[in-house]
C-alpha positions as CSV (number, residue, x, y, z in Angstrom):
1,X,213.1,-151.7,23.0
2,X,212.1,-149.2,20.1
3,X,210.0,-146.1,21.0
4,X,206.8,-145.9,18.9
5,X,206.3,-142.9,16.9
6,X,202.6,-142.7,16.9
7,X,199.8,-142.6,20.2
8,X,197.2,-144.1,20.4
9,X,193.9,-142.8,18.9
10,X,196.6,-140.4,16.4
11,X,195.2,-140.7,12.4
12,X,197.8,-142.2,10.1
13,X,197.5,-143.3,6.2
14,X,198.6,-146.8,5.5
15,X,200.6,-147.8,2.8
16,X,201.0,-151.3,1.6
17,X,203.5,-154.1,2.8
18,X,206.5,-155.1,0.7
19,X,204.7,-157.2,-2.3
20,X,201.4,-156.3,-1.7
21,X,200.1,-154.6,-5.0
22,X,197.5,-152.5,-3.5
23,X,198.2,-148.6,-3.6
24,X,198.5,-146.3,-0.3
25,X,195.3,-146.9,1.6
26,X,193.1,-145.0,3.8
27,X,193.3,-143.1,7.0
28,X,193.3,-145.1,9.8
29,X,193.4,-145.5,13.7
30,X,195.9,-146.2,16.0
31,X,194.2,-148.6,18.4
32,X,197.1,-150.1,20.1
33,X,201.0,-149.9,20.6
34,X,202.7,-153.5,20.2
35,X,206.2,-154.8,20.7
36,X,208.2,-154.6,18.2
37,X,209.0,-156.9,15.3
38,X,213.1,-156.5,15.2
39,X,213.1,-152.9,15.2
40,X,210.0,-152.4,13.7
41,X,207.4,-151.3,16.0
42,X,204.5,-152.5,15.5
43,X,200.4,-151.3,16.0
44,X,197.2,-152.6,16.1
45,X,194.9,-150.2,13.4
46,X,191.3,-149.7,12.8
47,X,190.8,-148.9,9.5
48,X,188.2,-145.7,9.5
49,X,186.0,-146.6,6.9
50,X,184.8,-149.6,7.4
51,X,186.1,-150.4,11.1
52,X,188.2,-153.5,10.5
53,X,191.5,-153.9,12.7
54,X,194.5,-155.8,11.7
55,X,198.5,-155.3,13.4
56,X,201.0,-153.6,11.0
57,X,204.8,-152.4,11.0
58,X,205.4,-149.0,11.9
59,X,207.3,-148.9,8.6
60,X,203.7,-149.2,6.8
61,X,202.5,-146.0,8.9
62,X,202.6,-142.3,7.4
63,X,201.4,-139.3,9.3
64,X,198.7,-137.6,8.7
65,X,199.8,-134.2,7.1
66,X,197.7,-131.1,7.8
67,X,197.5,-127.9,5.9
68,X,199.6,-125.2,7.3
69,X,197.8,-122.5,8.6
70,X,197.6,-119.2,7.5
């Protein structure tokens, strides 16, 4: 078994699957932690603007980078 990299609830941006043509998306949700696919983990997302859920590859997952602080 792979260890996930993100919790549930943490923000993440989504970037596209291999051959999709749509740029880096929004920020979403991590709603759910799902087996993996190969050595892929995979998650269950809600995206944050408009509330729609779908499952994606950790691969697709970025974290959400904060400023540094001062």
């Amino acid at each position: 078994m792979y260890p996930h990299k993100f919790a549930i609830g943490q923000s993440v941006v989504l970037h596209p699957a291999p051959g999709e043509t749509r740029p880096a998306g929004p920020t979403v949700s991590v709603t759910r932690q799902l087996p993996a696919a190969g050595r892929d983990p995979q998650y269950r997302i809600k995206v944050d603007q408009d509330g729609q859920e779908r499952v994606v590859r950790e691969s697709q997952l970025e974290a959400v980078r904060t400023p540094a602080s001062a």
